[in-house]
N, CA, C and O of each residue as an XYZ file, in Angstrom:
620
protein
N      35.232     19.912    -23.334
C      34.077     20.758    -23.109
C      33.586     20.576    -21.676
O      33.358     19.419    -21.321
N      33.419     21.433    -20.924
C      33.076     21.473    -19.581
C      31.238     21.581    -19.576
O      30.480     22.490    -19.915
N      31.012     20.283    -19.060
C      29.249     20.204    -17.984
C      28.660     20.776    -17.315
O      28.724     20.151    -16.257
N      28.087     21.585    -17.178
C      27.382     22.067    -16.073
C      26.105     21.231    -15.149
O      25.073     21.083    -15.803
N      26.079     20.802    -14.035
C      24.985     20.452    -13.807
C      23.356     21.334    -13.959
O      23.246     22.502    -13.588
N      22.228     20.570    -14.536
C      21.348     21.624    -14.432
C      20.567     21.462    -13.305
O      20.157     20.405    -12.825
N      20.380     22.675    -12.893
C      19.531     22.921    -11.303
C      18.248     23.472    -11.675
O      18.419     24.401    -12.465
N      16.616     23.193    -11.329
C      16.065     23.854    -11.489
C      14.790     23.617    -10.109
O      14.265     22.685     -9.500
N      14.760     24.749    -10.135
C      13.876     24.852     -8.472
C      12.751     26.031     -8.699
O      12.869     27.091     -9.314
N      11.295     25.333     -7.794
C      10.196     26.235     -8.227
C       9.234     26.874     -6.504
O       8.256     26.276     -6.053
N       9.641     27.719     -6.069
C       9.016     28.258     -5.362
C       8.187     29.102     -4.848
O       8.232     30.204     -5.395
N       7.494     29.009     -4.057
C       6.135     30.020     -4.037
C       6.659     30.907     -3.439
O       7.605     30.538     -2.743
N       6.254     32.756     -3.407
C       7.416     34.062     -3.321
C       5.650     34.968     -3.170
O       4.490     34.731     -3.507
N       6.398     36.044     -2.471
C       5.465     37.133     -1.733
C       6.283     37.826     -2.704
O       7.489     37.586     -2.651
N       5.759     38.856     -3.815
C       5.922     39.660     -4.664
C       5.686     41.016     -4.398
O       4.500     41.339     -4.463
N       6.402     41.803     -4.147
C       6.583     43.150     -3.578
C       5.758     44.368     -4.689
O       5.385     44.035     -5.813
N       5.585     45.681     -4.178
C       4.694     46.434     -5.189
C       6.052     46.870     -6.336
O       7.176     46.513     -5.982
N       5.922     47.576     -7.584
C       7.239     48.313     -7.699
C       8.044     49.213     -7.784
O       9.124     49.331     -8.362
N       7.150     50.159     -6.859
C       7.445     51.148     -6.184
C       8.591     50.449     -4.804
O       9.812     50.564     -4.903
N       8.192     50.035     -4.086
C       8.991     49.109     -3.431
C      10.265     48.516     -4.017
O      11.401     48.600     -3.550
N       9.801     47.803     -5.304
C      11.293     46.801     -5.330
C      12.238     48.102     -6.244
O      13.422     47.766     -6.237
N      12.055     49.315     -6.926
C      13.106     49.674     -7.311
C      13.599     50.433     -6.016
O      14.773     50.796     -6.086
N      12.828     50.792     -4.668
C      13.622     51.704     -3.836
C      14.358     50.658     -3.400
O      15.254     51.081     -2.669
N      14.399     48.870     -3.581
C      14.891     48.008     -2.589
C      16.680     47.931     -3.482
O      17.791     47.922     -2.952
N      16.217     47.876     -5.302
C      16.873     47.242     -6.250
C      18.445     49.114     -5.866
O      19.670     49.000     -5.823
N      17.773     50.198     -5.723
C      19.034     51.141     -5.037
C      19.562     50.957     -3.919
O      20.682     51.451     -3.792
N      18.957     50.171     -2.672
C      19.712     50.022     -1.471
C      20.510     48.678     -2.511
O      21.739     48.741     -2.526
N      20.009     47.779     -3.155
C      21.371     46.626     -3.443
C      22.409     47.062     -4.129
O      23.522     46.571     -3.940
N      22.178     48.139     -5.109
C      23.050     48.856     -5.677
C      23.956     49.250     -5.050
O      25.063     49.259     -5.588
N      23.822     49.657     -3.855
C      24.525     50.707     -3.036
C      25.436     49.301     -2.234
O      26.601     49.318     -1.838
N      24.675     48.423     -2.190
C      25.447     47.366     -1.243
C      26.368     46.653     -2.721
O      27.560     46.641     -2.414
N      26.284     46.420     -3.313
C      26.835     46.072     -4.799
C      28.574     47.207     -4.969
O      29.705     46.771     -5.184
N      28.330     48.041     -4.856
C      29.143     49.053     -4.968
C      30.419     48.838     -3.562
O      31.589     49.139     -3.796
N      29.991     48.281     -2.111
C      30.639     47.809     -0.994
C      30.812     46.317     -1.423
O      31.857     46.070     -0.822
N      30.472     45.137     -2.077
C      30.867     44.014     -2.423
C      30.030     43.867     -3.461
O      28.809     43.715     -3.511
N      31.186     43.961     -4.598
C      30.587     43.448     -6.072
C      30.242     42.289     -6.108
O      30.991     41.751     -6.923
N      29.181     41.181     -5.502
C      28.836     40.334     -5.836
C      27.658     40.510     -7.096
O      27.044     41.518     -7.445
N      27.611     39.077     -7.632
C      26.364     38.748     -8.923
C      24.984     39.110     -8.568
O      24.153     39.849     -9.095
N      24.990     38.157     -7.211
C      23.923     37.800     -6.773
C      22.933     39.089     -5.970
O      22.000     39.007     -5.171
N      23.425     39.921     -6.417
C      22.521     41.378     -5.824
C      21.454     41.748     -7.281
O      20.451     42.449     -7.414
N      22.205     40.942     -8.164
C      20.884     41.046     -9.543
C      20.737     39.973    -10.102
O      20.484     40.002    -11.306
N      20.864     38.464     -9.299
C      20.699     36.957    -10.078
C      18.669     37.341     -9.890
O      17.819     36.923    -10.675
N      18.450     38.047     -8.876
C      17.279     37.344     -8.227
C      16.011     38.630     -8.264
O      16.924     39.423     -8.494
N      14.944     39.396     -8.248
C      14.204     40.131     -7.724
C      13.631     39.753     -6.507
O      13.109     38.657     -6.302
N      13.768     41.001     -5.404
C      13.545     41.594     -4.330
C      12.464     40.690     -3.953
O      12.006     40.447     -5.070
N      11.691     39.977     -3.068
C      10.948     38.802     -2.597
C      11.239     38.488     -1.340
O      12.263     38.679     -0.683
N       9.946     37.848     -1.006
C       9.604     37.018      0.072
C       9.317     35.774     -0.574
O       8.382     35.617     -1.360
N      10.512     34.486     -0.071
C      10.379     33.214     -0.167
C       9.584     32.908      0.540
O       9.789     33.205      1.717
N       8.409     32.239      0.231
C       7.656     31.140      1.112
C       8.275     29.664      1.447
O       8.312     29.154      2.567
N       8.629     29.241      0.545
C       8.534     27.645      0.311
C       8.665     26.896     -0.591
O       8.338     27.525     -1.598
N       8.893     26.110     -0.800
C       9.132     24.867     -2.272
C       8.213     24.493     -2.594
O       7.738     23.806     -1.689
N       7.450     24.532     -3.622
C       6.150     24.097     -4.056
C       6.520     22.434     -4.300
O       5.840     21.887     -5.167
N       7.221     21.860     -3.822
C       7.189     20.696     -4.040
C       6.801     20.137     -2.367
O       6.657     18.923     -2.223
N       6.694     20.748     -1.550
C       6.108     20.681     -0.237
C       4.723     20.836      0.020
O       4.273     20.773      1.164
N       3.708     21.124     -1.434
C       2.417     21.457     -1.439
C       1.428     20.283     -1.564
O       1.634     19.426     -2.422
N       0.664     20.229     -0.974
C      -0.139     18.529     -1.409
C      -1.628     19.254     -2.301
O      -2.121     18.708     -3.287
N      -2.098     20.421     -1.758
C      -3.214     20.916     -2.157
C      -3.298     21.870     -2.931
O      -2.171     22.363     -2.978
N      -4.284     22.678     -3.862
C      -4.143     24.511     -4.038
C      -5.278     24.890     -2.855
O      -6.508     24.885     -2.880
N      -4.174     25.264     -1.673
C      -5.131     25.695     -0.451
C      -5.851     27.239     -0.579
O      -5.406     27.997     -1.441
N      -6.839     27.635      0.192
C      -7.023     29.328      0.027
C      -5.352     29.804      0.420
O      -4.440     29.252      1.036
N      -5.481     30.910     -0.174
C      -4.129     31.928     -0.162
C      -4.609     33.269      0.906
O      -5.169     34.257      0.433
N      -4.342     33.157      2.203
C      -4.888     33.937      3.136
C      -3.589     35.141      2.851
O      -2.504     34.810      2.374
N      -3.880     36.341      3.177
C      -3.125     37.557      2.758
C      -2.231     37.889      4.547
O      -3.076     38.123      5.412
N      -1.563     37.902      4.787
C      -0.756     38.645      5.832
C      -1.305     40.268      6.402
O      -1.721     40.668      5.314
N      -1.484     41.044      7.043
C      -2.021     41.329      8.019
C      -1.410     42.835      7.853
O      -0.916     43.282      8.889
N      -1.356     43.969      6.325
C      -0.847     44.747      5.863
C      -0.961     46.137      6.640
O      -2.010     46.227      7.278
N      -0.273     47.029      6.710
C       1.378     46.923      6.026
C       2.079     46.460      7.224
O       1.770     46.798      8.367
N       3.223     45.519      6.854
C       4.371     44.822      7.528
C       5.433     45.838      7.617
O       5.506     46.433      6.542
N       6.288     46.268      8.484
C       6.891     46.752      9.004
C       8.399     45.592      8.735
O       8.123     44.417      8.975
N       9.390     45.767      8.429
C      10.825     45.220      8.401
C      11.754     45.899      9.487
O      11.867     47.099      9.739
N      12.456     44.695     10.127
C      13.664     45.218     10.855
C      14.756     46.290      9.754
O      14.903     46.641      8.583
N      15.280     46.440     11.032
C      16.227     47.850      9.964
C      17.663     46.917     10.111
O      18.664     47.603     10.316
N      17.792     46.031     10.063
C      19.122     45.206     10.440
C      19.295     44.208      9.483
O      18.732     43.141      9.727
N      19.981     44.302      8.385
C      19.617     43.036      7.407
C      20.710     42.088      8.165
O      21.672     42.332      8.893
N      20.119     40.898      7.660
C      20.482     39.581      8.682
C      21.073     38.798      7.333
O      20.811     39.194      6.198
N      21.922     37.612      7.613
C      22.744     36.823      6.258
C      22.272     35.347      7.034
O      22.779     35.167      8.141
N      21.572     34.555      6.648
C      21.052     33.203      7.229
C      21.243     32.207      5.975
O      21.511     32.703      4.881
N      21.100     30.722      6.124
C      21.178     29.983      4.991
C      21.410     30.206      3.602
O      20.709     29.983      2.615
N      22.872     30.832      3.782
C      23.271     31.623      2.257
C      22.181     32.675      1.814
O      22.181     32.763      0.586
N      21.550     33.237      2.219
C      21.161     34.559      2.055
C      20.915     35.907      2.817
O      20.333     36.132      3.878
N      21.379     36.506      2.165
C      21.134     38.173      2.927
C      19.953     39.024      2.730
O      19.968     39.732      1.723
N      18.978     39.081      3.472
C      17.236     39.354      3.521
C      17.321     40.274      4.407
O      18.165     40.361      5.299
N      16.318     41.085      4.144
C      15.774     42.183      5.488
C      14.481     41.679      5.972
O      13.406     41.877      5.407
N      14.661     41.002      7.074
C      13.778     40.722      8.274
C      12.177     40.503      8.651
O      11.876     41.296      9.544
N      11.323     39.870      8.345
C       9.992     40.419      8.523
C       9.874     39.397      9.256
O      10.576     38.386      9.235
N       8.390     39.792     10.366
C       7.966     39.220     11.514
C       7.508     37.710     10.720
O       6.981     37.623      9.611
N       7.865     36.624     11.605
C       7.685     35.373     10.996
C       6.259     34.895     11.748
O       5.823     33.765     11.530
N       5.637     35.721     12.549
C       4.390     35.356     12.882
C       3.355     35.928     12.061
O       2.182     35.562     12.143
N       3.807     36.911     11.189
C       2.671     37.339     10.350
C       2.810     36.439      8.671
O       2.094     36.446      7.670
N       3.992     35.793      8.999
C       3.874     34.847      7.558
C       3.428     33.337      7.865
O       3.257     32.514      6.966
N       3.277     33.093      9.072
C       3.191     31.380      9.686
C       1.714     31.087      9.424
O       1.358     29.917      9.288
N       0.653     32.305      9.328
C      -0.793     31.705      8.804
C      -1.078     31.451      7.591
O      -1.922     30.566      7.446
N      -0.439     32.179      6.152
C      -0.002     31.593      4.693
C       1.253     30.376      4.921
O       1.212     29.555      4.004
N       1.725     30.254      5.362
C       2.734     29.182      4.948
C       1.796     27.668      5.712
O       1.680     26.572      5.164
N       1.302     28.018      6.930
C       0.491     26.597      7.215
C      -0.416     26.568      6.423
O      -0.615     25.416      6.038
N      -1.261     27.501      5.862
C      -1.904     27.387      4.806
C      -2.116     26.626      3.542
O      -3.105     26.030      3.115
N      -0.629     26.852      2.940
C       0.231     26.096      2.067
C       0.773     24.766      2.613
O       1.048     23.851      1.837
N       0.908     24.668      3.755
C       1.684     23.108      4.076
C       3.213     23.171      3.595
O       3.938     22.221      3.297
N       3.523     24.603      3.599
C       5.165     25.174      3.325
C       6.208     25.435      4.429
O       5.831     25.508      5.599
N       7.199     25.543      4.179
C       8.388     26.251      5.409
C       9.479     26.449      4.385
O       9.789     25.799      3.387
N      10.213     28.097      5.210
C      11.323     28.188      4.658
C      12.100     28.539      5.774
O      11.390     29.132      6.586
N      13.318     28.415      6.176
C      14.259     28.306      6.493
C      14.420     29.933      7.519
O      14.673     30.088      8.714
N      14.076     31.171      6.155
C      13.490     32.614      7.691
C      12.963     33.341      6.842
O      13.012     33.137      5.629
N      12.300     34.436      7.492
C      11.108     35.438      6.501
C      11.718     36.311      6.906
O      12.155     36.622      8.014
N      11.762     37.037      5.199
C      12.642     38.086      5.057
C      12.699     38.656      3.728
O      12.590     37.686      2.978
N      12.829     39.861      2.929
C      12.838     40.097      1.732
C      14.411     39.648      1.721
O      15.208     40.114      2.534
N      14.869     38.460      0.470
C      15.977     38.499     -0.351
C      16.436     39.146     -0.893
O      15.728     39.790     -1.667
N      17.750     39.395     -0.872
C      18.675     40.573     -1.104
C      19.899     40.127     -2.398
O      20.089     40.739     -3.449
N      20.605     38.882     -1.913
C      21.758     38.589     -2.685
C      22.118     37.586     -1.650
O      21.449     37.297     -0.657
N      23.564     36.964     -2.107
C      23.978     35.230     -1.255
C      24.924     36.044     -0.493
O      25.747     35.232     -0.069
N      25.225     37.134     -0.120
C      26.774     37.300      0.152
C      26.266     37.817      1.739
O      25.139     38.041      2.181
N      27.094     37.865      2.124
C      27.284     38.490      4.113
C      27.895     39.754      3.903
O      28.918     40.020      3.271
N      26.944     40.659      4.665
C      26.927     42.141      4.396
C      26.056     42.407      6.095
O      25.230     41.567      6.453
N      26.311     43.406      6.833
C      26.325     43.868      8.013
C      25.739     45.351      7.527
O      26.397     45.839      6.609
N      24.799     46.016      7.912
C      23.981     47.123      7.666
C      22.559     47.051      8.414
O      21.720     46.155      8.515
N      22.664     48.804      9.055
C      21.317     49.290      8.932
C      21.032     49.668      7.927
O      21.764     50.061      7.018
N      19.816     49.585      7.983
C      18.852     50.649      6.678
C      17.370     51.030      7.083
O      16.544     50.587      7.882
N      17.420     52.088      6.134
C      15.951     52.772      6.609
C      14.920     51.924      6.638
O      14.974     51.014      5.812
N      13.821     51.966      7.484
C      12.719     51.329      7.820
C      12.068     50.945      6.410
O      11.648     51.847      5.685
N      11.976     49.436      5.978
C      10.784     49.401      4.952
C       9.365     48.996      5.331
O       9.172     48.577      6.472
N       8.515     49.072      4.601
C       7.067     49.346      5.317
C       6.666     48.524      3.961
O       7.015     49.133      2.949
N       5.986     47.228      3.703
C       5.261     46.469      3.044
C       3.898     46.771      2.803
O       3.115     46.416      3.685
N       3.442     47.339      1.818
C       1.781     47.874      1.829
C       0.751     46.994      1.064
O      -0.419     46.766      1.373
N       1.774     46.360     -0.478
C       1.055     45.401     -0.935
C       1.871     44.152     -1.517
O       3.057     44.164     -1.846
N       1.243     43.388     -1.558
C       1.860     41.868     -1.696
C       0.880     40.697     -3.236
O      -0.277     40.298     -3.372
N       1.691     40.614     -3.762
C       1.539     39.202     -4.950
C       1.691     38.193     -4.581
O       2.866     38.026     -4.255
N       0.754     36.887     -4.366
C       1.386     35.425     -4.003
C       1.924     35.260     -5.602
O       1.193     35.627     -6.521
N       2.832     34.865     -5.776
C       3.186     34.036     -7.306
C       4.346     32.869     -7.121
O       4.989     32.634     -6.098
N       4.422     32.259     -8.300
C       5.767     31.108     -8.473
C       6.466     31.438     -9.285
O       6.192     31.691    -10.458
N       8.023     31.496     -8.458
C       9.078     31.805     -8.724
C      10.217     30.380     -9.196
O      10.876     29.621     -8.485
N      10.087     30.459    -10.435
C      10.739     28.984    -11.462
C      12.909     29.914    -11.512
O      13.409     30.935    -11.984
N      13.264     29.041    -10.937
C      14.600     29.290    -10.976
C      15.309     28.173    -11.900
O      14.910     27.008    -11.887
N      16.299     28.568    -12.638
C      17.010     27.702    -13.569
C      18.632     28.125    -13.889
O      19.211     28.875    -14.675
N      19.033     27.121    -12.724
C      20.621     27.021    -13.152
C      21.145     26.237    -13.804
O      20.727     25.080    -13.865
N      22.634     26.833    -14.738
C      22.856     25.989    -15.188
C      24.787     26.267    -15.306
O      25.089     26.605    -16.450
N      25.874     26.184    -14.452
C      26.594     26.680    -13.933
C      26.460     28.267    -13.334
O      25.711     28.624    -12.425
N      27.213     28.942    -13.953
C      27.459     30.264    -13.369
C      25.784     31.237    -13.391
O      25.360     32.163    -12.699
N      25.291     30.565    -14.381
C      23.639     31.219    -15.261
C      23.016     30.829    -14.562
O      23.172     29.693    -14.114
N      21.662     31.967    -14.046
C      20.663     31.789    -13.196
C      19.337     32.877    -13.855
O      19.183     34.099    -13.846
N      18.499     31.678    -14.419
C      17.591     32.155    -14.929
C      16.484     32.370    -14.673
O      15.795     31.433    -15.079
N      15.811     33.253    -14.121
C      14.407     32.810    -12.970
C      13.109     33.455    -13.827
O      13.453     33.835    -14.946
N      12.052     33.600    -13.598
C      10.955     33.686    -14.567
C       9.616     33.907    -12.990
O      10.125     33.528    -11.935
N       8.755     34.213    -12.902
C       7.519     34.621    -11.866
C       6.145     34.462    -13.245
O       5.903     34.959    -14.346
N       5.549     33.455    -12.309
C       3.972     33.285    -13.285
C       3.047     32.991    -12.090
O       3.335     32.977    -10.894
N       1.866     32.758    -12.694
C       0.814     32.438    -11.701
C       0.668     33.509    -10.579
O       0.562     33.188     -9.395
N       0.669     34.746    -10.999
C       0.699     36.057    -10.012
C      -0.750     36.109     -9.293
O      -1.693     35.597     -9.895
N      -0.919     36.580     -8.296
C      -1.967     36.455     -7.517
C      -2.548     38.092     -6.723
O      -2.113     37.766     -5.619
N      -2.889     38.885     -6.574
C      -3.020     39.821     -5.815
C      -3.691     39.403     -4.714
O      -4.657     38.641     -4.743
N      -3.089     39.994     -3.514
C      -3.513     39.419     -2.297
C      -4.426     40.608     -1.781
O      -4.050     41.741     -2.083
N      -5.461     40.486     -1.115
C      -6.220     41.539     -0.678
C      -5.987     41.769      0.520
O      -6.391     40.977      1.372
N      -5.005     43.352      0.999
C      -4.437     43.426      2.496
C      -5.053     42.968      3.748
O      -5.511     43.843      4.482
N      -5.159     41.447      4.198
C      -5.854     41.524      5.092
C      -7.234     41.009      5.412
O      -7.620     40.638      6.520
N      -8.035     41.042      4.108
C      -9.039     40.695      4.246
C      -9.555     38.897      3.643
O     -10.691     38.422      3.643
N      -8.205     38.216      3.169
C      -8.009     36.830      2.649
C      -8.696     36.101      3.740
O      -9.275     35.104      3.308
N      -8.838     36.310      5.237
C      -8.997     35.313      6.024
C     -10.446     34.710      6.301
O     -10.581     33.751      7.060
């Protein structure tokens, strides 16, 4: 009988409207269809903040500086493929939090993929925690503790 190690990881995530994530969940489709990878539906459409295991406090949750504008160039960094957002408009919530992630960007899927795409425009945003649970090939993720952020006016 074969083991799987179990993985389980809990991070704090910028939650998109969903009007937004199904126009995001057809551009992955479309990239899904150019490389059948899994991982274009292990995950929903997000902004990673950080590892809540990097948190010492529950600090105020200051809102980002709406609507955010995305590069049209999706980028593939630390095993993931994200579309782009300005990392100076996420650096006043993440010091906030006492968080860092690695780059700010909506998550896409793990795979390396080269594309423009049409301009996305961010209007509203959810702070919540995003509970991930692997357990070989199975990736089970779950979002609680949802938050509505008020565009702008958090500070």
């Amino acid at each position: 009988m074969l083991r799987y190690a179990c993985v389980m990881e809990s991070l704090y995530i910028l939650r998109l409207a969903k009007e937004l994530q199904r126009e995001l969940n057809k551009l992955r489709s479309e990239l899904y269809a150019l490389c059948p990878d899994p991982s274009f539906y292990a995950l929903e459409p997000c902004i990673i903040l950080g590892s809540t295991d990097e948190i010492e406090s529950n600090a105020h949750i200051p809102c980002p500086e709406l609507p955010l504008t995305c590069e049209r160039e999706l980028r593939y960094s630390h095993h993931h493929l994200h579309i782009p957002v300005d990392d100076a408009a996420l650096s006043p919530l993440r010091k906030a939090l006492g968080i860092s992630y690695p780059y700010s960007g909506i998550y896409l899927a793990d795979v390396e993929i080269q594309r423009t795409i049409e301009p996305v425009i961010i209007k509203d945003l959810w702070f919540a925690l995003l509970t991930i649970h692997e357990e070989g090939a199975l990736k089970l993720w779950r979002v609680s503790s949802e938050k509505h952020l008020d565009s702008g006016k958090g500070r």
